[in-house]
C-alpha positions, 0 to 999 in steps of 0.5 A: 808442907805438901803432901807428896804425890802418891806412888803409881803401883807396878801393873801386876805380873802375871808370874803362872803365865810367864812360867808357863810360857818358858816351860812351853819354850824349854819343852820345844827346846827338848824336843830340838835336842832331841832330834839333832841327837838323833841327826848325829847318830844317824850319821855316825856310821858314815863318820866312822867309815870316813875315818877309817878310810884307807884313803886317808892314810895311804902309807900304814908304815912310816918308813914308806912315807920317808923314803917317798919323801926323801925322793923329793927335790927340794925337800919342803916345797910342799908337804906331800898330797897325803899329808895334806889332806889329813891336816883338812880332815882332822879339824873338820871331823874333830869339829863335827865330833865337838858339835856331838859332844855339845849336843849330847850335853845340851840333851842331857841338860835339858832333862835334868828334873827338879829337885827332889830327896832320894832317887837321884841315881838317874840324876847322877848318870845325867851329871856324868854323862853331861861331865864327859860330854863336855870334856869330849868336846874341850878335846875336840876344840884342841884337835880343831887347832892341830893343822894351824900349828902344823902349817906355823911349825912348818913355816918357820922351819921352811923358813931357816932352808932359805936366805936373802942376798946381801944387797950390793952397790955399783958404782957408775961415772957417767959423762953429761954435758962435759961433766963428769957425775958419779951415781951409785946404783942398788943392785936387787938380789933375789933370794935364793932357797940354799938347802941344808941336808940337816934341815932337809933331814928335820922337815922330812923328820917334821912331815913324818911326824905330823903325818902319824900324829894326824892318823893318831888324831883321826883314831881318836875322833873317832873313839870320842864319838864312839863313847858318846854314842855309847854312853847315850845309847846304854843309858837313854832311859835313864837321861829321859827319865832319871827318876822313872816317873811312868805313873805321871805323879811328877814331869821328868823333864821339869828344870831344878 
């Protein structure tokens, strides 16, 4: 029998230049992250005094709220200005809040070097700081979600204060050409908002409550970010260099 053709070999591979390219690629990586970090804690101050805004919440005490709210005729048309505007606050600090968290997991990541037995205490301040980052921003993601739960809830039960008219039909003889004819007409009925007290008492309730959960909820976005900036400022030379390789006999920054 013929003897098969022989087998075209693989052109090489030039594996120490393609090692090289992605190490050229992780480093400018780095260096993103690095100054999106730094974007991020240039502007939390300004973050922070926005979330201290008086303006935000212009009613510290409750009861204040309740009884404006209870001044309003008909209850639940709208929620109060006030209100209003925490539920489109909240979601966008709470996100920018989860893009820091993100950010500094990236940062952390990015820095983890390779493998090695011992001296891995730096390395252990890497992993929790990466840890807690993530968990920061999972937090964040549920808070983002607050105002379209918000607007659900108080739809559905803004939705039991109103009801539709029963349809009703009308009967009208009319005469054509000596002809008697009987034709029956459908009467539209507008839907009317009849307002129960005890409902008009629970959307107040309702209002209240998510007014309080939506200043809480600020309070914590800005706690989260606090602890991040803290957790990368005491140990940012330990996420730079976890194994403190000043005398260059190892890159700190080579991936495991």
């Amino acid at each position: 029998p013929p003897s098969p053709p022989p087998m075209s070999q693989p052109p090489p591979i030039d594996l120490a230049a393609i090692l090289a390219s992605t190490s050229h690629l992780l480093d400018t990586h780095r260096a993103l992250s690095l100054s999106f970090l730094a974007a991020h804690l240039t502007s939390l101050p300004a973050a922070l005094a926005r979330l201290a805004d008086p303006a935000l919440r212009p009613f510290p005490d409750p009861v204040a709220l309740r009884t404006h709210l209870s001044e309003e005729e008909p209850a639940g048309k709208r929620p109060h200005a006030a209100l209003v505007e925490l539920a489109g606050e909240v979601p966008a600090r709470a996100a920018a809040a989860g893009a820091f968290a993100r950010e500094v997991g990236r940062f952390a990541s990015l820095r983890v070097p390779a493998c090695e037995t011992g001296n891995n205490f730096g390395v252990e301040v890497q992993e929790m700081v990466r840890k807690a980052a993530s968990e920061s921003a999972a937090r964040m993601e549920g808070v983002v979600e607050k105002a379209r739960v918000f607007y659900k809830e108080r739809g559905e039960l803004q939705a039991k204060m109103g009801r539709w008219g029963t349809g009703e039909e009308e009967t009208v003889v009319e005469e054509k050409n000596g002809t008697t004819e009987t034709v029956k007409k459908q009467k539209m009925v507008v839907k009317s908002l009849e307002v129960n007290e005890d409902l008009k008492r629970c959307l107040i309730e309702f209002d209240i409550e998510w007014y309080i959960k939506f200043s809480g909820l600020l309070d914590s976005i800005a706690l989260e970010l606090c602890v991040l900036a803290d957790l990368v400022t005491k140990n940012f030379t330990k996420l730079m260099d976890p194994r403190n390789h000043t005398d260059g006999s190892s890159h700190p920054t080579h991936m495991y």
